[in-house]
C-alpha positions as CSV (number, residue, x, y, z in Angstrom):
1,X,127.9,77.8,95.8
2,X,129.2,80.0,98.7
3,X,129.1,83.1,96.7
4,X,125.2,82.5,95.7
5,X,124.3,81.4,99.3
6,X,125.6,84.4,101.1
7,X,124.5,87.0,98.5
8,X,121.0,85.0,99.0
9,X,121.2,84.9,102.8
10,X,121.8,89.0,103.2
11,X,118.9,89.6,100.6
12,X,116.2,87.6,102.6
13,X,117.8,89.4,105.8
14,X,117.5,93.0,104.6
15,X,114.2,92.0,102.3
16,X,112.8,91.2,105.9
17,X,113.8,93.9,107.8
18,X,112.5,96.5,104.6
19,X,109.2,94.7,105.4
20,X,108.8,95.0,108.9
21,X,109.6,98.7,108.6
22,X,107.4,99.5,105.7
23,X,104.6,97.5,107.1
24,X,104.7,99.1,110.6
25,X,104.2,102.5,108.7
26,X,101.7,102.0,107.2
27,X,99.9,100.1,109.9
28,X,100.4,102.9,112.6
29,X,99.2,105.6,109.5
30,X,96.0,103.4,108.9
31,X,95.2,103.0,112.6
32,X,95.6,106.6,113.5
33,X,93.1,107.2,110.8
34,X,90.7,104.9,111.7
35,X,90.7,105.9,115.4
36,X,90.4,109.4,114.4
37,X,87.2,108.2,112.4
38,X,86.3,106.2,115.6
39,X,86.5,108.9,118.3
40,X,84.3,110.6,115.8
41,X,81.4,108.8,115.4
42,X,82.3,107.6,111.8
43,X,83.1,104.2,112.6
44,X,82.3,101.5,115.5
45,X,85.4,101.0,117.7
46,X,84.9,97.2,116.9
47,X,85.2,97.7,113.6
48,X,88.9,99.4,113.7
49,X,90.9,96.2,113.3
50,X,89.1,94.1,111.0
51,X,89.3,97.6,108.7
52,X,93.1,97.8,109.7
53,X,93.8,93.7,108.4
54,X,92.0,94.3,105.1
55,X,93.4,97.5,104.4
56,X,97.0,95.7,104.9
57,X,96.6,92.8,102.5
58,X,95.1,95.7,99.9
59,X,98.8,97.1,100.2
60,X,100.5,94.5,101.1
61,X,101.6,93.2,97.3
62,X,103.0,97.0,96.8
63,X,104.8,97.3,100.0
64,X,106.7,93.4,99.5
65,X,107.8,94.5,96.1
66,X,109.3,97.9,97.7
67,X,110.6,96.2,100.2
68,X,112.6,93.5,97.9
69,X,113.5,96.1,95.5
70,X,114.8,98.6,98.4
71,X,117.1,94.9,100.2
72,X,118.6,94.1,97.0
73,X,119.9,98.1,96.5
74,X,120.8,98.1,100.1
75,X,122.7,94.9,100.0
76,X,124.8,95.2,96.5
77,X,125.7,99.3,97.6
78,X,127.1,97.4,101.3
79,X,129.0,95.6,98.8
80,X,130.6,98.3,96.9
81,X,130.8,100.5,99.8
82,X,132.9,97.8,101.9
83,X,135.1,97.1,99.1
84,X,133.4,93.6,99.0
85,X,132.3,94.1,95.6
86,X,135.8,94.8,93.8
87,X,137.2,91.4,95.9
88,X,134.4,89.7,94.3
89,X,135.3,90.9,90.9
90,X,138.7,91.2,90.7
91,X,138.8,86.9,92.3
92,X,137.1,86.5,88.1
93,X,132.6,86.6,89.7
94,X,131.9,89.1,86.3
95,X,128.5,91.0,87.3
96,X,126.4,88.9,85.1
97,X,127.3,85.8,87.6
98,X,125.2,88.4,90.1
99,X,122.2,88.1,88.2
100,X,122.1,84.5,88.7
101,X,122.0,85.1,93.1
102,X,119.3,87.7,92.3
103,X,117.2,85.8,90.2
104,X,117.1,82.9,92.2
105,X,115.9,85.2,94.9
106,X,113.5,87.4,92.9
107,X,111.2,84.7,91.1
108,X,110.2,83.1,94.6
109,X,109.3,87.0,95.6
110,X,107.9,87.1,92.3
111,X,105.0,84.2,92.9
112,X,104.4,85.5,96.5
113,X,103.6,88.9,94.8
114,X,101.5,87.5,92.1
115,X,99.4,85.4,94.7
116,X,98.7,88.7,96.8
117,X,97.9,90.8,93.6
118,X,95.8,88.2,91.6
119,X,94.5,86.3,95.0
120,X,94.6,87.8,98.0
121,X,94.2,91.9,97.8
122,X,91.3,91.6,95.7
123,X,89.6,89.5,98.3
124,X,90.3,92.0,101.1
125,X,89.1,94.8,98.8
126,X,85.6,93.1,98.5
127,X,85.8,92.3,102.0
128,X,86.3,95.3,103.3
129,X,83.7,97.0,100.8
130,X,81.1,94.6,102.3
131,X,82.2,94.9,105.7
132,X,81.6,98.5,105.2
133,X,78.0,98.1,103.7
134,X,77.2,95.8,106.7
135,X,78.4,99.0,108.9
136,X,76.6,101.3,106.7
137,X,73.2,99.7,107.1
138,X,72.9,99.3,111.3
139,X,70.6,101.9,112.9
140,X,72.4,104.7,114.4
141,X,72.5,103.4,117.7
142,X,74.8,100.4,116.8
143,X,77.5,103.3,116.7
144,X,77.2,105.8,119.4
145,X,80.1,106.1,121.5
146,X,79.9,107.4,125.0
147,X,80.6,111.4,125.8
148,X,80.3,112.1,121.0
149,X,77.9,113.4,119.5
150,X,76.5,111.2,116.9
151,X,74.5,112.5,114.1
152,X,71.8,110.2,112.4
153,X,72.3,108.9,108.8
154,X,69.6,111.3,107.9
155,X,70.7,114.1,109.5
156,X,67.2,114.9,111.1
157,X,68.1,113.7,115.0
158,X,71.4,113.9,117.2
159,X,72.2,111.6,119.9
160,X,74.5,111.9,123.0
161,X,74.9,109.3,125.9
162,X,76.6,110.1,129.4
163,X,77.4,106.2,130.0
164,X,76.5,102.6,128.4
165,X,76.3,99.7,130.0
166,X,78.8,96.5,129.2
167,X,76.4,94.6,127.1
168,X,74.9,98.1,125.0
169,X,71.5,97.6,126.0
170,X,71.3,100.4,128.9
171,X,72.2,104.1,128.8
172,X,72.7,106.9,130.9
173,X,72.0,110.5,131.0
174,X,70.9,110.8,127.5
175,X,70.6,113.6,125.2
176,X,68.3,113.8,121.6
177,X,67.7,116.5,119.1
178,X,65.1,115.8,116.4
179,X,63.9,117.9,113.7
180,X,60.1,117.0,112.5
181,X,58.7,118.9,110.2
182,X,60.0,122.9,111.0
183,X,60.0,122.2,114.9
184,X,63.1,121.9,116.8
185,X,62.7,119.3,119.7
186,X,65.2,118.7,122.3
187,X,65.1,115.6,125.1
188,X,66.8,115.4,128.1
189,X,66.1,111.8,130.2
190,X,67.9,110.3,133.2
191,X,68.0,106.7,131.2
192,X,67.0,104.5,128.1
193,X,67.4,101.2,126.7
194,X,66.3,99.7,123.3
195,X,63.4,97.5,122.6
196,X,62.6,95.7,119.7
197,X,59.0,94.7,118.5
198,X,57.8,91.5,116.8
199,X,57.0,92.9,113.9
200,X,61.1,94.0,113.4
201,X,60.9,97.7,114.3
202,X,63.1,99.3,116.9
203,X,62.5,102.0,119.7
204,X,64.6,104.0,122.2
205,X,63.0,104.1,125.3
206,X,63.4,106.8,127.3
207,X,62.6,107.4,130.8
208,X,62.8,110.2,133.2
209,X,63.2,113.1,131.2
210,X,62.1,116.2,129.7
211,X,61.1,117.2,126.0
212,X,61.5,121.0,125.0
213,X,59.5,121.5,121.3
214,X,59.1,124.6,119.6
215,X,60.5,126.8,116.6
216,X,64.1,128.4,116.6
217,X,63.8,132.0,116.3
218,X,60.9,132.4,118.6
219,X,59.4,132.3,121.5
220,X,57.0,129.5,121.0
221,X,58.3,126.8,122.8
222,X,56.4,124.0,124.8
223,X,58.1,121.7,127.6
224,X,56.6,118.2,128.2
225,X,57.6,116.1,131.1
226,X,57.6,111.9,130.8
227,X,58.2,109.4,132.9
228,X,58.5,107.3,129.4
229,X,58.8,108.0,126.2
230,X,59.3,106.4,122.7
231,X,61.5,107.3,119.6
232,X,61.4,105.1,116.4
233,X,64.3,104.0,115.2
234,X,64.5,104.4,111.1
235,X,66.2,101.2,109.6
236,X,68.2,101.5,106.0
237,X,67.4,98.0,104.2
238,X,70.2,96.2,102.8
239,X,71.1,97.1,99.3
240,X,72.6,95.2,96.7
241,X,76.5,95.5,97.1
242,X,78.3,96.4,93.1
243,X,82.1,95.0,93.6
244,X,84.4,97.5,91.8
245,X,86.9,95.7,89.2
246,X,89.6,96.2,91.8
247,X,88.0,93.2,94.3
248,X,86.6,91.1,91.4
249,X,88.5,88.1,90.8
250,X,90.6,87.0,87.6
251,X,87.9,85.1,86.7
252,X,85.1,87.4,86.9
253,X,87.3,89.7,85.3
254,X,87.3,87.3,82.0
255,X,83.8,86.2,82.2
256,X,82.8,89.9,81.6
257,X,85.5,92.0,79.5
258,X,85.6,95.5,79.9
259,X,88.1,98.0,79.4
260,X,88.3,98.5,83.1
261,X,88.6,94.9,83.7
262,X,91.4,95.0,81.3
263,X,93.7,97.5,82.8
264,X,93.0,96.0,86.5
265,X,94.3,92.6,85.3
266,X,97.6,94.3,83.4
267,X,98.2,96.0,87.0
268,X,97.7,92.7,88.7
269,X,99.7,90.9,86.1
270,X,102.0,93.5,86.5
271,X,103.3,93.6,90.2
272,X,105.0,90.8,89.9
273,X,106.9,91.1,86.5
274,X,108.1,94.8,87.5
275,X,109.2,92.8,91.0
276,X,111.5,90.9,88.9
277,X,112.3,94.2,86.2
278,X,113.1,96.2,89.2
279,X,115.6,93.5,90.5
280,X,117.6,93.4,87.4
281,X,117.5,97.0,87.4
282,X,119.0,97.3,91.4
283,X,122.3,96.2,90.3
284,X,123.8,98.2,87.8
285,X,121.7,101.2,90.1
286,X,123.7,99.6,93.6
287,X,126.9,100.9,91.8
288,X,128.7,103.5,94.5
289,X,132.0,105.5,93.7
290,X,133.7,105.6,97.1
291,X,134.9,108.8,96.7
292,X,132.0,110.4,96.1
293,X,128.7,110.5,97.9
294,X,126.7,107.5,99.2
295,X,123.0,108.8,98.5
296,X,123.6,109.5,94.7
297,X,122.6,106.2,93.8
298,X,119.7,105.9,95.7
299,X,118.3,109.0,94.3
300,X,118.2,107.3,91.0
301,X,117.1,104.7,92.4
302,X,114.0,106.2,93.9
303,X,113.7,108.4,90.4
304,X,113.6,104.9,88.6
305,X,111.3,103.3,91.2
306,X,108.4,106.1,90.6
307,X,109.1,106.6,87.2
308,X,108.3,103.0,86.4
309,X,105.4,102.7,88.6
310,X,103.9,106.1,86.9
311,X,104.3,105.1,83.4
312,X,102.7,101.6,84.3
313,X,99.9,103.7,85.7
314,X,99.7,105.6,82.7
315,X,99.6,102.5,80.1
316,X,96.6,101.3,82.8
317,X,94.8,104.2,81.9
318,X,95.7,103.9,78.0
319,X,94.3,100.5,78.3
320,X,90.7,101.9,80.2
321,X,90.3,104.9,77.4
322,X,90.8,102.1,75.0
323,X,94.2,104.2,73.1
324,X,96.0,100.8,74.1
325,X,94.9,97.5,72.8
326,X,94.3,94.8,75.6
327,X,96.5,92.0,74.0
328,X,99.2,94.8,74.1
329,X,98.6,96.1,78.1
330,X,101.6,97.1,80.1
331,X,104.0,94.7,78.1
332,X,106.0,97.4,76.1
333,X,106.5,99.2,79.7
334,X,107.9,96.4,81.3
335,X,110.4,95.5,78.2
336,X,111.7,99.0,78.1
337,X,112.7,99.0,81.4
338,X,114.3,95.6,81.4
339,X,116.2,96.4,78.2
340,X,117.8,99.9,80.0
341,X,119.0,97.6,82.5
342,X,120.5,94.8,80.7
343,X,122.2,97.8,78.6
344,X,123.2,99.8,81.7
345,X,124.4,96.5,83.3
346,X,126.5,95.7,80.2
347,X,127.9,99.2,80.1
348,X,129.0,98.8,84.1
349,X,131.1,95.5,82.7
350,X,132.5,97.0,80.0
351,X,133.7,99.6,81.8
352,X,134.8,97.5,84.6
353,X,136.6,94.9,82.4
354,X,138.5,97.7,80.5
355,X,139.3,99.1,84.0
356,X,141.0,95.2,84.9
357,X,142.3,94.9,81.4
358,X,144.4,98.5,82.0
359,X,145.6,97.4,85.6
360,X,146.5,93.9,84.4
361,X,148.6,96.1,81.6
362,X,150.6,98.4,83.7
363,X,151.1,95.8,86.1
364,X,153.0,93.4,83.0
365,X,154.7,96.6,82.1
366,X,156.4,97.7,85.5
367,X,159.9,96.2,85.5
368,X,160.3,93.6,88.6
369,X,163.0,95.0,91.6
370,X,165.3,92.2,92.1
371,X,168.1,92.9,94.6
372,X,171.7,91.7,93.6
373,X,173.9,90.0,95.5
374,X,177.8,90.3,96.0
């Protein structure tokens, strides 16, 4: 039907465009974070996009349903702001034909949501946790960054590099502090490079340079000078990685019950139904009086939007303290909301049917003007 199709077409249009633009923020917010955490030290500079991929899946169910909810509002208020809507109505399409177009668009969102959610964020979660772990355990040499500071995991030793060669394995002008015991030692060498022994541990060699040793406070210092030098480097072993519920799969999550695996499959579960709630819910919401402002309506629906999304948050919770049984989850959220929009949506058609009823009356009541002729 032409209605359905062009009503579907503008949807996926603006449902696109809403994507784009809420994906691009939170890209450029993540990236600026994570180079901020890479010009610091905190994080290698390979590491910055593989971090930036995983963190966008992890979002990415949220931001699709946003961005569906926020095309549908911005597409039906078009309609009533151009006048497009009242054509539609007044040619007999009653607003419940408009749930049929929106439906048909919504479920297909719907299953896309659910396979993010229940599929594909929790697999970037436990990615990215073990991606980090992997980062966690290198030496601290496997992150220093020319011209920073870098501080060891342990605290005890500080290392600075002038220059590093393309392939890592030379360096230039370097700089350490180590603390051993209560003396302060400081090195300053004209290069370095790593070597590894066969029995797995690693060394900086230095060469060229100068130690200065003694206690702060005093006087008692001692300078040494080398034409080589070796510094240990202390290894972390790699630990056991525990997955939070949030990047364990459904599965996992019914293999081993738990309160916290409860309310983390209600939230997956969850997405996609209030995708399809919050659908429903944009049309009576799109409704715009021309003659009064055009940001009302949005305000409401933005009020509605966190509203829902907070009280599903708070059933979670419920359902993790155990004051809300598991079989019972976020259900009686998600009908509540669905029944205030079927009953707001059946209030906008009575009101718009009595509103067509009292035209089509005074227009059978106004006497016809027929002109006479002599």
């Amino acid at each position: 039907m032409l209605f359905s199709r062009l009503i579907r077409k503008e949807f996926a249009r603006t449902s696109l465009m809403a994507l784009v633009i809420l994906l691009s923020i939170l890209l450029t917010v993540s990236l600026v974070k994570l180079l901020g955490l890479a010009a610091g030290g905190s994080l290698s500079g390979g590491a910055v996009l593989a971090m930036l991929a995983f963190g966008a899946l992890t979002y990415l169910p949220v931001l699709l349903s946003a961005a569906v909810f926020t095309a549908l509002l911005m597409s039906l208020t078009r309609l009533y702001r151009d006048s497009e809507m009242i054509i539609w109505l007044s040619s007999g399409v009653s607003l419940w034909r408009f749930t049929h177009p929106i439906l048909r668009f919504a479920l297909p969102m719907a299953l896309v949501v659910a396979l993010l959610s229940l599929v594909i964020s929790p697999w970037a979660i436990g990615q990215k946790a073990r991606y980090q772990k992997e980062l966690d355990v290198q030496d601290d040499t496997s992150q220093i960054t020319p011209g920073v500071f870098r501080e060891s995991h342990q605290s005890d030793q500080v290392f600075f590099v002038d220059a590093l060669s393309q392939h890592k394995a030379k360096v230039s002008n370097v700089f350490v502090q180590s603390i051993q015991g209560q003396r302060l030692g400081v090195i300053a060498a004209d290069s370095g490079h790593i070597e590894t022994m066969p029995n797995g541990d690693r060394y900086v060699v230095l060469q060229n340079g100068r130690r200065y040793e003694g206690e702060p406070g005093t006087l008692n210092y001692r300078l040494v000078d080398f034409d080589q030098a070796r510094l240990r480097i202390d290894q972390r072993g790699v630990g056991t990685t525990s997955l939070s519920v949030k990047s364990m799969s459904v599965t996992g999550l019914l293999k081993q019950p738990t309160p916290e695996g409860w309310g983390e499959l209600h939230w997956r579960l969850g997405l996609p139904v209030s995708l399809v709630v919050l659908c429903l819910f944009a049309l009576p919401l799109s409704h715009l009086n021309t003659r009064g402002g055009r940001s009302t309506n949005m305000i409401f629906a933005l009020l509605a939007y966190m509203v829902y999304y907070n009280t599903m948050s708070i059933a979670q919770s419920w359902v993790v303290q155990g004051k809300l049984s598991p079989w019972v989850g976020l259900w009686p959220v998600h009908v509540i909301f669905l029944a205030l929009a079927a009953l707001w949506l059946l209030q906008r058609r009575r009101v718009w049917s009595w509103r067509w009823w009292q035209a089509k009356k005074q227009q059978k009541n106004t006497p016809s003007t027929t002109g006479s002729g002599s």
